[in-house]
C-alpha positions in Angstrom: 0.0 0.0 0.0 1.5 3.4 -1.0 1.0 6.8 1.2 -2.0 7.9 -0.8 -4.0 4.3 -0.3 -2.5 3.9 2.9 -4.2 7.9 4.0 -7.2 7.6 2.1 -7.7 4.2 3.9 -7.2 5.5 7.4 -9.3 8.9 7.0 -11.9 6.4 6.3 -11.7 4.5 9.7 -11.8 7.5 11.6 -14.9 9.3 12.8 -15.6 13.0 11.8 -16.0 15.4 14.4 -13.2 14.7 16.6 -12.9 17.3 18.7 -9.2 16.3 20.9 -6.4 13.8 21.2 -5.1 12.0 23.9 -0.8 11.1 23.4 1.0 8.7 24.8 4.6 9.7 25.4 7.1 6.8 25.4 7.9 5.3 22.6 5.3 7.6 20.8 6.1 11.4 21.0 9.8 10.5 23.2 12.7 7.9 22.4 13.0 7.2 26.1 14.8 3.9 25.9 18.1 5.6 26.8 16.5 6.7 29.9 15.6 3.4 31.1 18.4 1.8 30.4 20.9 4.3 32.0 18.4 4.4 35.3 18.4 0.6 35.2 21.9 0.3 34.7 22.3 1.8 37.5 19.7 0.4 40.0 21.4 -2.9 39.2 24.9 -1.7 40.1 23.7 0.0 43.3 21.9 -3.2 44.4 24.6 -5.2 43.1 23.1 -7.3 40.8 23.3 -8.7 36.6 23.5 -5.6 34.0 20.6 -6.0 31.0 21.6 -4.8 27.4 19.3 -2.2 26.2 17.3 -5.1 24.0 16.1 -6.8 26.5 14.5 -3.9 27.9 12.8 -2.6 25.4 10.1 -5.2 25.7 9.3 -4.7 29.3 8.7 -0.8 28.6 4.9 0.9 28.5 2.9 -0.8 31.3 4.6 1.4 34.2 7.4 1.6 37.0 6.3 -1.6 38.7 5.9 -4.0 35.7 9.5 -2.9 34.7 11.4 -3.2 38.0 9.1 -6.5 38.8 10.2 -7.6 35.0 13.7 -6.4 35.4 14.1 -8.4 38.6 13.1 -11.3 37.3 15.1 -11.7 34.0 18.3 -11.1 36.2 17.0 -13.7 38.9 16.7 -11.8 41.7 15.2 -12.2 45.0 11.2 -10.6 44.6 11.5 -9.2 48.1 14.2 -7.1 46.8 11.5 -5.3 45.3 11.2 -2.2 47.2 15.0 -1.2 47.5 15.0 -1.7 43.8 12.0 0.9 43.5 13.5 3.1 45.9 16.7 2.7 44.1 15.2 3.2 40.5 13.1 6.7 41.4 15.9 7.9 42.5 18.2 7.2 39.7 15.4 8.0 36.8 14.5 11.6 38.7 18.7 12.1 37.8 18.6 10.8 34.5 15.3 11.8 33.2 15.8 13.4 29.5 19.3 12.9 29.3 19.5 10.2 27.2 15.9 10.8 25.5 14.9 12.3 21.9 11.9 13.3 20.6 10.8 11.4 17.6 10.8 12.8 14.0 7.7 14.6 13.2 6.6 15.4 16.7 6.6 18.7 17.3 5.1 19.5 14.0 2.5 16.6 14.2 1.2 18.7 17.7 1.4 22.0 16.0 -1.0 20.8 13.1 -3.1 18.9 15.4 -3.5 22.2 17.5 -4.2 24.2 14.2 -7.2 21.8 13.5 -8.6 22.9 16.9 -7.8 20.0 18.6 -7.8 19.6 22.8 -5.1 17.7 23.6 -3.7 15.8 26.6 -1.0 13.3 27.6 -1.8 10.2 29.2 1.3 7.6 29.8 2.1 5.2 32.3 5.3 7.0 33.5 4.9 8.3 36.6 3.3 12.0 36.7 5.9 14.0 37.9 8.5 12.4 35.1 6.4 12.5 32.1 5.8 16.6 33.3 9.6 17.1 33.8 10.5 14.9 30.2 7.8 17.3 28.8 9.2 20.2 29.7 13.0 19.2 28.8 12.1 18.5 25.2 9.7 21.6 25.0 7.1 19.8 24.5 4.9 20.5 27.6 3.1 23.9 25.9 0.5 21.5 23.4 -0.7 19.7 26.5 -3.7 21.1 28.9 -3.9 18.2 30.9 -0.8 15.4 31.7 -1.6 12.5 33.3 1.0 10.1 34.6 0.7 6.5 36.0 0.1 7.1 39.5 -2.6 9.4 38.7 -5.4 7.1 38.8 -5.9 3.8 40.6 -5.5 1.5 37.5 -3.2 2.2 34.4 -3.6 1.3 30.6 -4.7 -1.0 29.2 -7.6 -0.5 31.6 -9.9 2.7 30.1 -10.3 4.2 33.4 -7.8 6.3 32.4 -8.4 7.3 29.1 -11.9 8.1 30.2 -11.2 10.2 32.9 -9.0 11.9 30.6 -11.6 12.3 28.4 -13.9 14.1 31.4 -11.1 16.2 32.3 -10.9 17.8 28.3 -14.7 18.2 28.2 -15.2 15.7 25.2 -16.8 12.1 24.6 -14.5 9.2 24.2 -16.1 8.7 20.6 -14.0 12.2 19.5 -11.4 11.7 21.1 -8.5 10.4 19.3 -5.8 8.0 20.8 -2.5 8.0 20.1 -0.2 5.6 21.0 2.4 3.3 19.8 1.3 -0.3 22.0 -1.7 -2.5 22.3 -1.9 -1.3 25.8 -3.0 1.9 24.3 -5.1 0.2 21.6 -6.5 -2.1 24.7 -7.7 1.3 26.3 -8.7 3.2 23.8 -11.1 0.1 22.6 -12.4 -0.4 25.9 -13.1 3.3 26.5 -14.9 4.0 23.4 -11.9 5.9 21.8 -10.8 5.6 18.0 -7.3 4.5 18.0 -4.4 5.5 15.9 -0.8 3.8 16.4 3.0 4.9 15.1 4.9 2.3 14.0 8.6 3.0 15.3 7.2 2.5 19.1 7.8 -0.5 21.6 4.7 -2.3 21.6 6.9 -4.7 23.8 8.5 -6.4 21.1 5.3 -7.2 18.9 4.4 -6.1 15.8 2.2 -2.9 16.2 0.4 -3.6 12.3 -1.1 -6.7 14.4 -2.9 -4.9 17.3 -6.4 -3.9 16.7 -6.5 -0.1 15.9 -8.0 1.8 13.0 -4.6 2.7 11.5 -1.2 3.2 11.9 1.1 6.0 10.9 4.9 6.5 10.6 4.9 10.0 11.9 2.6 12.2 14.0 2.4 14.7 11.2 0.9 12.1 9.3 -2.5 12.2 11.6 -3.6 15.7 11.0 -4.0 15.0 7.4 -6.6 12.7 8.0 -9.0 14.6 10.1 
């Protein structure tokens, strides 16, 4: 399928009138592998335990803190009870790190800007806790497109469960039915299905080491700029 067929396609799956997007941020609008890697790095060292290469962490990213440290325990074969030094450990490191070892994918910034010129509300929803996806926000310059950012710890269950998605949708003022999702995992598809939300992915994501044209979403795109074209 060329660009054309592959467009007209997806401008067909999505509804008209959507009035706002909700974005995911790792592995969608941010390159944050570096950042997990270096802050796992050195939670290992400090609790003096197996380094991971940086491909074997890829797939344990996008469903939060605790799956990754939980995860992260158990491919080096450590103790579970070891789990709450290694959180302690890991905040601490990733509030160092944060952004340092991050990029902004190609396309991002002006994929917002168009979005914003179409009058869309927009928001970021991740699983990184709050208070890092506001600081990695405002490092890349990224954090003026976004009225509302909501983080991991903000409500009592994370994606793929759509209680976040649709209180994200309550706190922009619009229905889940136009409101776009964007995201690059089938954690976000997962949500955005269960919540109502039409779903568009990126394929240059995580998706924890699956392929992201498999998931069930109404399209995919290589670039965010690709997405205002379709509205």
């Amino acid at each position: 399928m060329n660009d054309s067929e592959r467009h007209a396609a997806l401008s067909g799956a999505l509804p008209a009138g959507l009035q706002a997007a909700i974005v995911d941020l790792d592995g969608t609008m941010v390159d944050t592998l570096g950042d997990f890697s270096a802050t796992l790095d050195r939670m290992l060292q400090a609790l003096a335990l197996p380094s991971l290469p940086a491909s074997a962490v890829v797939d344990m990213v996008g469903k939060g803190s605790e799956h990754l440290i939980r995860s992260v325990l158990a491919r080096v074969g450590a103790d579970p009870a070891r789990y709450d030094a290694a959180w302690d450990s890991y905040q601490h490191h990733y509030r160092l790190v944060n952004g340092r070892h991050s990029q902004v994918y190609p396309g991002v910034t002006d994929g917002l800007h168009a979005l914003r010129a179409r009058g869309m509300a927009l928001a970021c929803l991740t699983n990184k806790p709050t208070a890092f996806a506001v600081e990695l926000l405002r490092l890349k310059g990224l954090d003026g497109f976004f009225s509302q950012v909501f983080g991991g710890d903000a409500f009592p269950r994370k994606k793929p469960d759509p209680l976040p998605l649709l209180a994200t949708c309550a706190a922009l003022g619009t229905e889940p039915a136009r409101t776009l999702m964007l995201g690059d995992s089938s954690n976000d598809a997962q949500a955005a299905r269960a919540a109502g939300c039409p779903v568009v992915l990126v394929t240059y994501g995580y998706n924890h080491g699956q392929p992201v044209r498999a998931v069930d979403a109404d399209g995919w795109v290589e670039s965010l700029v690709e997405v205002a074209a379709l509205l």
